[in-house]
C-alpha positions in Angstrom: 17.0 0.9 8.2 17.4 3.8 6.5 19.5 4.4 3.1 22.4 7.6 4.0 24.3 9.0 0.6 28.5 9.0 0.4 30.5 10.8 -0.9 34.4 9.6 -1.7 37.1 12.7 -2.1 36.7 11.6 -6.2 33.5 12.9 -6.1 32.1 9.6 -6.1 28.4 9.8 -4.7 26.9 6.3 -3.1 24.2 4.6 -1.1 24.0 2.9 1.6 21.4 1.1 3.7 22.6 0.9 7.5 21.0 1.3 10.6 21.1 4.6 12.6 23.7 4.4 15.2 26.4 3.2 12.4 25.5 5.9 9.9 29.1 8.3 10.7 30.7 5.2 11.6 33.8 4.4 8.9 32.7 3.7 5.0 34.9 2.7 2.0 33.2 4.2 -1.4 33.9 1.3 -4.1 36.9 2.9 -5.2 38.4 2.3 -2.0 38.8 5.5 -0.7 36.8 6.5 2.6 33.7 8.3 2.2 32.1 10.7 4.4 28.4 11.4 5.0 26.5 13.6 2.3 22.5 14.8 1.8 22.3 15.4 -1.5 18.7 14.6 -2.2 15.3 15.0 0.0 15.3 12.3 2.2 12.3 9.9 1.1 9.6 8.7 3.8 7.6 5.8 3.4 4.6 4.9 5.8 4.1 1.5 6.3 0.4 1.2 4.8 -1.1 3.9 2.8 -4.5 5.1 4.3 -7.9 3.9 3.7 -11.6 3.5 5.1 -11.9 0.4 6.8 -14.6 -1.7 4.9 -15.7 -3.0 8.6 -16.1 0.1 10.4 -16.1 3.5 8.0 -12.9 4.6 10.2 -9.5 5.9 8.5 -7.1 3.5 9.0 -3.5 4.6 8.4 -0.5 2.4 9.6 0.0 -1.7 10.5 -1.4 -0.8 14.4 -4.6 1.1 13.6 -5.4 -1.6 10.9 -4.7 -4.5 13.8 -6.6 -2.3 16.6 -9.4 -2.0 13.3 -9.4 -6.0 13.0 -9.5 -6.2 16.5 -12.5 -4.2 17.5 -14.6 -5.4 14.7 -13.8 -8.8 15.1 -12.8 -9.0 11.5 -9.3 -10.8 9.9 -6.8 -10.2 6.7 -7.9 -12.2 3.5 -5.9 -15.2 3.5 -3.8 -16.0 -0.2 -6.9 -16.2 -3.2 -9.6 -15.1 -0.8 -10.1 -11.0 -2.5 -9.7 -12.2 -5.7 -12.4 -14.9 -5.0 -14.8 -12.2 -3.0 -14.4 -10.1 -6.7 -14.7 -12.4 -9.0 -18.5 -12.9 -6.9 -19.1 -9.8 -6.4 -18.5 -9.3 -10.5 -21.2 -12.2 -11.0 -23.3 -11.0 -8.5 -23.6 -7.3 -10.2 -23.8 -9.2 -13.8 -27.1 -11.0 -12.5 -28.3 -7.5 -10.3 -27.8 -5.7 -14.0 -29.7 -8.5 -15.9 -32.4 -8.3 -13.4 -32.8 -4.8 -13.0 -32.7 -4.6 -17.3 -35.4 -7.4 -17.4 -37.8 -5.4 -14.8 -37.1 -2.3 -17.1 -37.9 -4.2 -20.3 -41.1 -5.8 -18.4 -42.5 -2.4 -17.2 -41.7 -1.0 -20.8 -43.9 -3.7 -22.1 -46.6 -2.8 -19.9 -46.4 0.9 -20.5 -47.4 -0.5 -24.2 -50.2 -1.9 -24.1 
């Protein structure tokens, strides 16, 4: 639903969230008085996900039906509640041990360079 801005003859300036066929329909500003329809500001638009690469397939995915069709055709599913912050916190240990490997075969070949 969207949110329309009032105006009472006081000058009184409020919102309201209603759906669009009742928009012109009668409203009361808090002060009692009725209030008539006003656009004072920019209207503000909000998309229902932002976009992103899919992970899955490398495709743009903007909006809840291209990230079902997304799911859908890679055979993929949402993380369920604790599973991302479980996939980081491996992912964090599994870089740690990468780095320690990758610094031991640097320290290794160093000592080889040496001798």
């Amino acid at each position: 639903m969207p949110v329309y801005e009032y105006q009472c003859s006081l000058g009184h300036v409020f919102t309201e969230l209603r759906p669009v066929e009742e928009r012109n329909l009668g409203i009361h500003c808090p002060c009692g008085l009725s209030a008539t329809k006003v656009i004072l500001t920019a209207p503000r638009v909000f998309g229902d996900y932002e976009g992103y690469e899919s992970p899955a397939s490398g495709k743009w995915i903007e909006g809840r039906r291209a990230r079902a069709e997304d799911l859908a055709r890679t055979g993929c599913r949402p993380y369920e509640e604790g599973e991302r912050q479980e996939m980081e916190k491996r992912q964090v240990a599994n870089d740690r041990r990468m780095d320690q490997a990758v610094d031991e075969a640097v320290e290794r070949t160093l000592n080889e360079m040496t001798l």
